[in-house]
C-alpha positions, 0 to 999 in steps of 0.5 A: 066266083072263081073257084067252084068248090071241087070243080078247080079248087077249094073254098075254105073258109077265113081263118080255118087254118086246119081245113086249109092245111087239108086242102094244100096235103090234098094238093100236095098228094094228088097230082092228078087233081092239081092237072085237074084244078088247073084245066078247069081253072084255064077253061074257066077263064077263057069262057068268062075272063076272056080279053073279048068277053071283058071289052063287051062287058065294059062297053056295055057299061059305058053304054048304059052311063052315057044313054043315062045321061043323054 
């Protein structure tokens, strides 16, 4: 769930050797579109990945095992 297909990244699938070679030449050639992959990689990560956003996560799971075992 990190990588949005065209969004900051490419989704290639597993053992498909000439569309990952695509997909690196693209990166290669179009320095705008790694800038591109990479901003929306970093906000990606601040509003999901967030240190903040994982300790309210993991809370809310510790929170549900120990109410399950009251």
């Amino acid at each position: 769930e990190c990588v949005r297909e065209g969004w900051n990244g490419f989704l290639v699938p597993a053992k498909d050797f000439r569309m990952l070679a695509k997909a690196i030449l693209e990166l290669v050639r179009n320095g705008g579109l790694r800038k591109e992959f990479g901003r929306h990689s970093r906000l990606l990560a601040e509003q999901q990945f967030s240190l903040k956003i994982v300790v309210e996560k993991h809370m809310k799971i510790y929170s549900g095992l120990v109410a399950s075992n009251e």
